[in-house]
N, C-alpha and C positions, 0 to 999 in steps of 0.2 A: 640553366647556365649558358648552353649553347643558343637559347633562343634569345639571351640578352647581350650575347657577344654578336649576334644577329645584326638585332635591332640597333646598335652603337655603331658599330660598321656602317650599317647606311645613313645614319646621321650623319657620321662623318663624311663619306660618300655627297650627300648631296650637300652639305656645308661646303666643301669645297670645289662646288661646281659654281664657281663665283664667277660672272661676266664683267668684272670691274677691270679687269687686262685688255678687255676688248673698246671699254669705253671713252670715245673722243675725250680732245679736253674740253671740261666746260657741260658735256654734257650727264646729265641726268635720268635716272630711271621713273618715269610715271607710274606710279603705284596707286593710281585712283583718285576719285575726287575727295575731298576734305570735308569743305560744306558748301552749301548755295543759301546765301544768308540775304534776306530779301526785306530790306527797310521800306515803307508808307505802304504796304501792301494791299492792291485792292479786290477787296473779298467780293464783289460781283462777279456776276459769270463771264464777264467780258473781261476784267480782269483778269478773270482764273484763266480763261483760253489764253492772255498774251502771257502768262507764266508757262502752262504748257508748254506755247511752244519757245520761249527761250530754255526750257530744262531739256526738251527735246534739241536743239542748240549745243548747249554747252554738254547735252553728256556723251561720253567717249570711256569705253569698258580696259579698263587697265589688261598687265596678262593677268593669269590663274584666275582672272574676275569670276565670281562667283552668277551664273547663270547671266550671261551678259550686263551684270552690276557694272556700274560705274565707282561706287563708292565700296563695297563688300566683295574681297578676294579672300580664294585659300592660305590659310594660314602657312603652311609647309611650303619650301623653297621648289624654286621651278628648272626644273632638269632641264626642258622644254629652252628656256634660251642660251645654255650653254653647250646646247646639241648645235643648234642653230648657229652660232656664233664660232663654235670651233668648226666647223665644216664649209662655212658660209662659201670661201673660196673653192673647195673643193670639189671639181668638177668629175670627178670619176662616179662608178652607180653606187658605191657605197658611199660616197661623201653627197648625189642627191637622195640618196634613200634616212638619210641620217638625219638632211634638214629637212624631212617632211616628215620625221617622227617631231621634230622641235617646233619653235613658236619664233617668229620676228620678236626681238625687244624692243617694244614701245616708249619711245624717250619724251621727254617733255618739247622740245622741238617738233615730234610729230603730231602733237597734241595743240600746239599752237595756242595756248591759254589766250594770248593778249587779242588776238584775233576772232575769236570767239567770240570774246569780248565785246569786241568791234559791233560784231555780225546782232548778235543780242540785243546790244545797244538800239542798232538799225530797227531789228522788229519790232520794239517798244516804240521806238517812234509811230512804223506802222499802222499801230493801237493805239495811236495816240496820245502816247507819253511822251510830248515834242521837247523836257525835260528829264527825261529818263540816264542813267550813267550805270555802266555795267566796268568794274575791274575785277583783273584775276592778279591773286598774288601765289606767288609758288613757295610751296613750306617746304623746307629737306626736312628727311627722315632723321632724328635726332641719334641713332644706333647708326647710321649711316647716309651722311650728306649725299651721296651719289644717286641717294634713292629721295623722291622727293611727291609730292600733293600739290591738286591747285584748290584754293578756295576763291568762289567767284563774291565777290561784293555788289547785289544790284540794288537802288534807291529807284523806285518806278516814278514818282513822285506824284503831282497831281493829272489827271487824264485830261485832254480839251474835250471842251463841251459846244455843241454846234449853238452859235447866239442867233445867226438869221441863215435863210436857207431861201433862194434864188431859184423857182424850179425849172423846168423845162416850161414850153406854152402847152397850151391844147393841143391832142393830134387829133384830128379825125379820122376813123376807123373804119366803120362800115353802118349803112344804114340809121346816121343820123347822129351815131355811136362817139364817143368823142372822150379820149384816153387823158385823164388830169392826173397828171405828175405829183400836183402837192397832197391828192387824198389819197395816194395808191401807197404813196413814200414812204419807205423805213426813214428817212433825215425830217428830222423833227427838232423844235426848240430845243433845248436841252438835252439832247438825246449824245451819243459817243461821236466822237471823230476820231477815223479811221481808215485805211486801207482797207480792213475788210469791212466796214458797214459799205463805204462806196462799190466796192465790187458787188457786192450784194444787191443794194439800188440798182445799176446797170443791168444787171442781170434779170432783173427782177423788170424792167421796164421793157428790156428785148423781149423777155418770154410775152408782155403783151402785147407788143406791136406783133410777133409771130404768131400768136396766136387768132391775130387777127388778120392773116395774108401777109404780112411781111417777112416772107423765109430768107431775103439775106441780108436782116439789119442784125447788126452785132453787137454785143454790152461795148466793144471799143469803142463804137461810133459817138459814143458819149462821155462826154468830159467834165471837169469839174474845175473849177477854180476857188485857190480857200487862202482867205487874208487870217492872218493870226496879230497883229500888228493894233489892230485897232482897242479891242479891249485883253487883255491880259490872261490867259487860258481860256479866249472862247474867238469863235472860228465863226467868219461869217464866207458863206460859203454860197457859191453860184454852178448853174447846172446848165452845160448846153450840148447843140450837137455838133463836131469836129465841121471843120469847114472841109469841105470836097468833098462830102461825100458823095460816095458812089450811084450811079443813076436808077443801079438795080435793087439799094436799098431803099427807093424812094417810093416802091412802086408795090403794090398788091401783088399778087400771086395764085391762078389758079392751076387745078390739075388738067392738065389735057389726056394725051394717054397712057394708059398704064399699063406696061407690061411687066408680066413675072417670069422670073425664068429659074428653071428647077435646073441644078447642076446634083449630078447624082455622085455617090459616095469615091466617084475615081475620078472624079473632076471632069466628067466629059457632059457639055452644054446638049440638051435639046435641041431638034430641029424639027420638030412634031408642032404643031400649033392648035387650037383650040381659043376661038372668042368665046369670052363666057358673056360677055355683055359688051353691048357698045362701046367703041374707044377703051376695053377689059381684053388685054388679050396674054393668055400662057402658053409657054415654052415649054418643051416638057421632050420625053422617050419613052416611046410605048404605050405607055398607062401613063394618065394625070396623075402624079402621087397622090393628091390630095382629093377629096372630094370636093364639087364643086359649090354643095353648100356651106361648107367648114370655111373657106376660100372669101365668101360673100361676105361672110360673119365677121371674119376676125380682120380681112381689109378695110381699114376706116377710111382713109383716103379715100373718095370715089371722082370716076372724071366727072371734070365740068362743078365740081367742089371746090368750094376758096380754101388755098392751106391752114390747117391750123397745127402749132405745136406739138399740142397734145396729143389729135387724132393722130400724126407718126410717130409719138412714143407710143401709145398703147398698141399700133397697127404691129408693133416690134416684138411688144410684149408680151400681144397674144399671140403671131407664130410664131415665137422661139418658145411662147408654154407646151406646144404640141408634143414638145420632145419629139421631132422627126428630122431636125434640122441640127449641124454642127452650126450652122451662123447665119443670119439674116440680117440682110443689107437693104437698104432702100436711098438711093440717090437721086438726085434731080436736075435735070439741064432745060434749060429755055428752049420754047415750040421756035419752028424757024421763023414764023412771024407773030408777030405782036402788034398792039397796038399803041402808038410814041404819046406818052403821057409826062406829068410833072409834077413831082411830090409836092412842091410850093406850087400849087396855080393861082393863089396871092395871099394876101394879107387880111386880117380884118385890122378896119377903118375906125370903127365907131366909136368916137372919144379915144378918151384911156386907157382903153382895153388892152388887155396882154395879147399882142400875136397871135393870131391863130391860123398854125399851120393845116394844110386841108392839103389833100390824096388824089391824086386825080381819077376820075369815074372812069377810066376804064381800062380795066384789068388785064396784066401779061401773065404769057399761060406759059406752065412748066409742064415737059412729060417727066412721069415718075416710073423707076424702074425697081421693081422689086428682084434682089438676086436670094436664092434661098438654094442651102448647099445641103443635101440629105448629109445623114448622119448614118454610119453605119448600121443596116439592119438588123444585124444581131451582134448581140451582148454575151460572153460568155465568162464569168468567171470562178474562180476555185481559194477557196478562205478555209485557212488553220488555224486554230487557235488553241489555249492551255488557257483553260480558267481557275484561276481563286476562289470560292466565294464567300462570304460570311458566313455561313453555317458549317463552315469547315471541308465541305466538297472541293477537292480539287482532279482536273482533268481535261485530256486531250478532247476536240472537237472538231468538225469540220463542215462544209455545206461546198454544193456546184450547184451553180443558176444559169440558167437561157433566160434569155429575154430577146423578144421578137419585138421591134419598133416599128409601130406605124401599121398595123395588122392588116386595119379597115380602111385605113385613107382619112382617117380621121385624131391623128396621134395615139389610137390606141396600142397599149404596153400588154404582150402576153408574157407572164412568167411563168415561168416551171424551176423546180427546186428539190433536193436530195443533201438531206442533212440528219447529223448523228454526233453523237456525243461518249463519252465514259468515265464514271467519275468516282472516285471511294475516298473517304471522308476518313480524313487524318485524325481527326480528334473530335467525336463526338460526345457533348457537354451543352449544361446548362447555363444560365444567367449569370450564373457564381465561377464559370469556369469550372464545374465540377464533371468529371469525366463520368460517362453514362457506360453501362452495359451493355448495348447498342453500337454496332458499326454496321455502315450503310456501302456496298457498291452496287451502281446502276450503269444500265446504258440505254440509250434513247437512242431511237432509228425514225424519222418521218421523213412525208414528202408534201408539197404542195401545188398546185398551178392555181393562178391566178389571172384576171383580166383586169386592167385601169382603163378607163374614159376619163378624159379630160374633158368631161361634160355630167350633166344629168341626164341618165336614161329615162327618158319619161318620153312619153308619144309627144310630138312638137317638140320637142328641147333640145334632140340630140346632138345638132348640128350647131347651136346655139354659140357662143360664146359670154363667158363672165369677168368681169373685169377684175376679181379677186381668184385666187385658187382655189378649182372645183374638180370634183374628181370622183366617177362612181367605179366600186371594188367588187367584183365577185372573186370569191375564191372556192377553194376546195381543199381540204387540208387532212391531213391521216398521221398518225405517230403510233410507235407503241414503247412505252415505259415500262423496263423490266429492275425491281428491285432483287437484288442477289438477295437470295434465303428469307424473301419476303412474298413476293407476286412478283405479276406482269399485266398492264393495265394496256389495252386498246381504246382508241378514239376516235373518231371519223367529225369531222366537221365543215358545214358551208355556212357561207355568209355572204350579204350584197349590202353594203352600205351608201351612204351617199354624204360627202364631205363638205362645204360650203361655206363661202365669207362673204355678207351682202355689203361689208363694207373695211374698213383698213383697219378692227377694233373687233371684231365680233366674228368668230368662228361655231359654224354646227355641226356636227354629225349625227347622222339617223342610221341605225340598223336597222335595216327592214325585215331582216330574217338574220338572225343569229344559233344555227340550229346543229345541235353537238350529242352527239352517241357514247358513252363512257361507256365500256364494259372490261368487268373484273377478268382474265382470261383463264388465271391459274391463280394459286396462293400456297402458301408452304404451311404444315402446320402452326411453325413459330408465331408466324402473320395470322392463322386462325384464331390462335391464342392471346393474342395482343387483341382484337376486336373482343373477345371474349370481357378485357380488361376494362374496353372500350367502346362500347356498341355507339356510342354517338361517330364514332370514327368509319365503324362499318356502315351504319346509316347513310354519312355523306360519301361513301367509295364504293358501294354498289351500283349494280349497273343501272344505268338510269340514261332518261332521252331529256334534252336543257334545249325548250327552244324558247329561243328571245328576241325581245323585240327592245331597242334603247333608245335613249336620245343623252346626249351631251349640248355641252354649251361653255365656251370660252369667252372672256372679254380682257383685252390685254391692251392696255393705254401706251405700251412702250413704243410703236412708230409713234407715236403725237407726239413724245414728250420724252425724246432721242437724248441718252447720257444725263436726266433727271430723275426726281421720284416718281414711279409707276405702281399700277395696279393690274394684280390680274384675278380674274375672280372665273371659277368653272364651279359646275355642277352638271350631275349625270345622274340618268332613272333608268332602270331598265327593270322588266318582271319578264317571267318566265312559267310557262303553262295556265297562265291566266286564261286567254283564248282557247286552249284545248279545251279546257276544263269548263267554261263556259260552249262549246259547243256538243260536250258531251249533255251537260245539264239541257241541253236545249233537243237534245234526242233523247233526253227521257234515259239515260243511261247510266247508275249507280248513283250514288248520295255524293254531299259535298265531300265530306268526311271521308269518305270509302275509299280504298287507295286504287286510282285508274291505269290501264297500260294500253300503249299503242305498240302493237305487234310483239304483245306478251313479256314489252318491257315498260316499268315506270316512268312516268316525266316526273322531274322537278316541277313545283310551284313555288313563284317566291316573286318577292318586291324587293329591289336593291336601288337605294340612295346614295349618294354622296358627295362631297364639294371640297373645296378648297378656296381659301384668300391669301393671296401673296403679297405681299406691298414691301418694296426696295423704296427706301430712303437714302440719297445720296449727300451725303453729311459736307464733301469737300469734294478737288479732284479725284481725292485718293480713295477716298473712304466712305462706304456705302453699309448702311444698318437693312439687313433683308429679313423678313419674318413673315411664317404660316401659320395657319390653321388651317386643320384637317378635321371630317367629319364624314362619317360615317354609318352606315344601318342596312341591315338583309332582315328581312323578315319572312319564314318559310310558314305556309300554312297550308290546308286542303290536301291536295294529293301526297305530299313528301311533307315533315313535321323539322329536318334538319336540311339547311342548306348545303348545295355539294364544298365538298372541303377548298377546292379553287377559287369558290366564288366570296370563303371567307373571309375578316380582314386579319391581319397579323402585325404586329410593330417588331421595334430593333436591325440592326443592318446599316448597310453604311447611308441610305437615302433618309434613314428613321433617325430612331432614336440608336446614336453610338456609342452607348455607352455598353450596351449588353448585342447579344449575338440576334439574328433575323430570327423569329418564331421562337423567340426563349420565356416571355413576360406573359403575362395573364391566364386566360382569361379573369378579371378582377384582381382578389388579392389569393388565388387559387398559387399554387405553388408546388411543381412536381417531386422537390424532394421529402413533401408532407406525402405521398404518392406509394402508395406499394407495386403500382404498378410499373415496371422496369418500360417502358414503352410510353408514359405518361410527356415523356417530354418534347411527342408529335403532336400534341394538342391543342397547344396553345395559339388557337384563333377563336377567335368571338365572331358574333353578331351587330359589335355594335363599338364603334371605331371611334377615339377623341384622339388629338395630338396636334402638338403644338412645335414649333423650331424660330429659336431665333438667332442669328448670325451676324457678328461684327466681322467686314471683310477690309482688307488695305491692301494696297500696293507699294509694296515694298520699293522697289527698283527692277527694272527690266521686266522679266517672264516673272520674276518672285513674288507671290500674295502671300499675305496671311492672315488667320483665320481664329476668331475664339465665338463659342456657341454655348445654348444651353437648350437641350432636346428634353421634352416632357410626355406621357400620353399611355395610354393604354387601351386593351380591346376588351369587351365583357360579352355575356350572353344575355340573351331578351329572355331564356325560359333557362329555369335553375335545372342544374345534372347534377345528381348526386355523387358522380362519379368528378366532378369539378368541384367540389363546396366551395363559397363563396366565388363563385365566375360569376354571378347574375345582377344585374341593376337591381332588380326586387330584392338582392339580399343589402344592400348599400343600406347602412341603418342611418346615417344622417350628412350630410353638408362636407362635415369635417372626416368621416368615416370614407365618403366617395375624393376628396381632397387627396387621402391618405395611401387611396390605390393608383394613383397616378406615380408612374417611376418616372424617374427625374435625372440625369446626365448630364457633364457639360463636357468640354473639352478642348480643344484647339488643331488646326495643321497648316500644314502649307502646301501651296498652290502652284503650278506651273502654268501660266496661261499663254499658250503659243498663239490667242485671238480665232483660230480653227479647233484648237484641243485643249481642255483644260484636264491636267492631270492632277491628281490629289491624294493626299495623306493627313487622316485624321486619326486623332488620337481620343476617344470618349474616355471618360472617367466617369463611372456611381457614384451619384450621391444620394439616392433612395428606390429601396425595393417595396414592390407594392406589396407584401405580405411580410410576416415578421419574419424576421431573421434573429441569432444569438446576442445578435447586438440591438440595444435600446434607443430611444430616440429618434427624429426625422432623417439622422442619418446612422443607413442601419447599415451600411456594406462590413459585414464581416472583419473583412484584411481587402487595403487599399488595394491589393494585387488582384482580388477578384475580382471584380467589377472594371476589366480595362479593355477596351476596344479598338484594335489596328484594323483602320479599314483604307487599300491603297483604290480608288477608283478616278473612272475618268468620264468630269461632267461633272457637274455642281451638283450640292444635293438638293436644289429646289431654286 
């Protein structure tokens, strides 16, 4: 009773916090857009970009908008501008502290429909819709005229299309070299006319003339001229260069001297010098930061070099990869003398021929000054955090890191690291949501140091530079995991990799040594007892040495084919005690079979595969079809007969399948509450990995996406356990039998996508368990409340 005389109270409360006493005459409250209704629409991509950006244009987020919406606000009245509006005048600290708990009221005047309008209209031309009309009509709120919507009306109508195209003449460039405007050209018969194809042409002809010695000719320098008059949406259009121009874009350009000069992390310039090579000279204090081969490598510019574009984008690219620099600059000013040349030194004659513009032979020289400002040597920072997780762990965690920049003179990164965790598990349950007898708390303590090279450690290479991101990793790594009233597990691990892109599309990595120490430290009877239940569990958690060697491989079409359909395709192999095991056989030391140890502990053997195919489909602006497959395989043999439990695969979780919990399903159509063992439902990982996801994604308005999916897959084992029945591919009696163990999920959420952060919440829902349940048929969930999935994460699941 009291909490409904509550709740009526502030109904009335905020119903009568009504700003309609405040409101001029005449005007209006903006309460979001209505519709953007868009007649002759044209579905090309060039189209689609000049709707972009007129929505981008016309949208403007009303108040209470829902996550920057323009069209979708909160429902509930806004307190927010009647704070604001009663206090507005009120210049004391509690009449500003009052408008800064409020919100401005957003009237249709500051929103300016008709001008929008205007601006819209303008763009479409742009794009060359030189028939294009955009209006705004403004709707009041039929409950309340004061409150009102704009709906925008735009007709794009037909695009111009270019009918002849005029181009520049010949230029000559260098050595013979001679730059043709009409084969280089985006403007083609038929092709858009537009604002931005021209800019683009320009652009696209400076980057050749700079890249061929002309560092100060600009896309301005080039003009266009477009008749629309002659035939009826089509544009005959002519290409020249502006008259006056400048003497210094007329002319080549080489490097003369180069100097670098190191400003260190408090702004104070070198006075120290050091030629590294003729006409090569650095600034510097004390020590050269850099070493002098790093230095050689990554400056492309060299003196007495003709400038090119490119070599001072990449000369950028590569020291600012060092990571040793807050910012690197490189400028260029004219040597004091030159020699007085003439971009026209004449004409060709021959007939009819097109003009041909010609360079005069001989070259004025720029000195280039490299300025490169160190970046603080050391990194220090301290992260907190309070994790979720889908298997029902929740807890406080933390990590401090050093990092030391620039170690060797060559951008290398040392890290060092101290990080810990504590976690106990709310509710420990299965697939079905069925609460277990089992509660888990832990707490994890490790530390790490590590070394980065922004190179390949390889004799010859060190110093090298690569035009993609390359990077070799040592580390060293230690943790120990204590489960409360279970064990406590130690681990010691090193590793040296080496990262690599031979080009804009193709990513490697090689583990050269991948080498890791498990041992069991302690154990509680309980935990005795559950291996008892479980010996495949004690099998893969005693203590054992994993050394490994991998290789990975990425191919990702997404730079090519920037906001269209892409493809990315990986796979990775790695095995483990292969080599021991073969070096033991080669001394004559124990059988294959025989179980071997180094330093009176076991190694793992084992061969592990696996891959993935991702392909996004981009359906419209908004809306994008993404889907995987996953695959999977470990196969343990020779020294060790079960692979360590880390290295096996698992489904469910919010990356998986959402419908059930992380480690709940399989192996096969095995099922822990068929299980007498109370501990059976740490099991559930296989050998041998299938799963599949596929995603319908939109863009709703603003930050808001959303999302409907349907997750399928499961893990099985390569060798039957009888303590699993039915885990194993051998037991899959046919086609439809192995169909029938695959669980299957769909469900929906939405998206916050800040373009740095995507936050998210998905909702999975069961629609089949891989083993039988009470219920009959392909869809077997019990009670629809079982089988539901809330997972809030941040990051796409794939």
């Amino acid at each position: 009773m009291v909490g409904g005389a509550i709740f009526l109270a502030l109904i009335f409360l905020l119903s009568s916090c009504s700003i309609s006493q405040y409101q001029g005459s005449g005007e209006q409250l903006y309460i979001g857009i209505k519709s953007i209704e868009i007649s002759d629409e044209d579905k090309s991509s060039h189209g689609q970009r000049a709707i972009e950006a007129i929505e981008e244009q016309l949208a403007y987020a009303p108040n209470n908008a829902i996550f920057g919406s323009s069209i979708y606000r909160w429902p509930w009245p806004s307190m927010g501008l009647w704070l604001y509006k009663k206090y507005e005048a009120d210049s004391t600290f509690m009449g500003r502290w009052m408008r800064r708990l409020g919100s401005k009221p957003i009237w249709i005047s500051d929103v300016a429909p008709d001008l929008r309008a205007k601006v819209s209209e303008r763009i479409l031309r742009e794009y060359g819709y030189l028939n294009a009309e955009v209006r705004a009509r403004i709707i009041p709120r039929r409950a309340d005229s004061l409150q009102a919507k704009v709906a925008y009306e735009v007709r794009m109508g037909s695009p111009y299309l270019l009918d002849s195209v005029a181009y520049l003449p010949p230029i000559d460039l260098e050595d013979s070299l001679v730059y043709d405007h009409q084969r280089y050209s985006r403007l083609h018969r038929g092709g858009y006319f537009g604002v931005d194809v021209l800019e683009g042409d320009r652009t696209e002809v400076s980057a050749n003339l700079r890249e061929h010695g002309f560092y100060y000719f600009k896309p301005s320098y080039i003009a266009y001229e477009a008749d629309t008059l002659q035939h009826s949406g089509r544009v005959q259009l002519r290409s020249s260069l502006v008259s006056g121009l400048p003497e210094e874009a007329k002319q080549r350009w080489r490097i003369g001297q180069v100097r670098i000069h190191f400003v260190d992390s408090y702004g104070q310039r070198g006075r120290d010098s050091l030629e590294l090579s003729p006409r090569l000279k650095a600034y510097y204090r004390g020590r050269l930061p850099i070493r002098r081969g790093v230095l050689a490598n990554r400056l492309h510019l060299k003196p007495d070099s003709l400038y090119r574009q490119s070599l001072e984008g990449s000369s950028l690219k590569a020291l600012g990869a060092l990571g040793a620099f807050s910012s690197v600059d490189i400028s260029f000013t004219p040597a004091a003398a030159f020699p007085q040349t003439s971009l026209f030194a004449q004409e060709h004659t021959g007939g009819a021929a097109t003009p041909l513009i010609t360079y005069g032979h001989g070259d004025r020289v720029m000195d280039m000054n490299v300025l490169l400002r160190s970046d603080l040597p050391w990194d220090a920072s301290v992260q907190a955090h309070f994790t979720t997780k889908t298997n029902d762990l929740v807890g406080p965690g933390g990590k401090i890191s050093l990092d030391k920049r620039n170690v060797f003179g060559g951008g290398e990164t040392f890290t060092a690291a101290l990080f810990g965790s504590y976690e106990w598990q709310t509710n420990s349950s299965n697939a079905l949501g069925k609460a277990s007898e089992v509660s888990i708390n832990s707490y994890q303590l490790g530390a790490n140091v590590g070394l980065t090279l922004p190179t390949l450690l390889f004799p010859g290479r060190l110093d090298r530079y690569h035009l993609y991101p390359t990077s070799t990793t040592l580390s060293l790594s230690a943790q120990m995991i204590n489960r409360s009233g279970f064990y406590s597990l130690g681990s010691v691990g090193l590793n040296l990799s080496y990262d690599f892109q031979p080009n804009a599309t193709q990513t490697h990595s090689i583990r050269v040594l991948d080498l890791s120490y498990n041992r069991l430290r302690s154990s509680t009877a309980e935990f005795r007892e559950m291996l008892v239940y479980n010996p495949s569990l004690g099998l893969s958690m005693r203590d054992q040495l994993v050394p490994q060697i991998g290789y990975s491989f990425v191919y990702d079409n997404a730079t090519l084919r920037p906001g269209r359909s892409n493809l990315l395709i990986g796979a990775s192999v790695s095995q483990a005690g292969n080599l021991t095991s073969g070096l033991f056989a080669l001394l004559g030391r124990k059988s294959f079979d025989e179980t071997k140890h180094i330093l009176g502990v076991p190694f793992a053997q084992f061969v592990k595969l696996s891959g993935q195919a991702r392909h996004s489909w981009q359906l419209d602006r908004r809306t994008k079809l993404v889907s995987r497959l996953l695959l999977g395989g470990i196969y343990s043999y020779g020294n060790m007969l079960r692979a360590p439990y880390m290295e096996q695969f698992y489904v469910g979780g919010a990356n998986s399948l959402r419908a059930f919990r992380v480690r709940s399903l399989g192996p096969g159509r095995f099922s822990a509450l068929d299980n007498q063992s109370p501990y059976a439902f740490m099991d559930h990982v296989g050998e041998f990995k299938l799963e599949t996801n596929i995603e319908w994604r939109k863009q709703l308005t603003g930050l808001l996406d959303v999302a409907l999916f349907v997750d399928a897959g499961n893990v099985w084992l390569l060798r039957p356990d009888p303590l699993r029945p039915g885990g194993a591919l051998s037991e899959v009696s046919s086609v439809g039998d192995f169909l029938d163990q695959i669980a299957v999920g769909t469900g929906g959420g939405i998206r916050l996508d800040f373009s740095y952060l995507v936050v998210r919440l998905d909702i999975g829902v069961g629609l089949h368990l891989p083993y039988k349940t009470s219920r009959s048929g392909w869809y077997n969930i019990p009670k629809f409340g079982d089988a539901l999935g809330f997972h809030l994460a941040v990051g796409y699941p794939f």
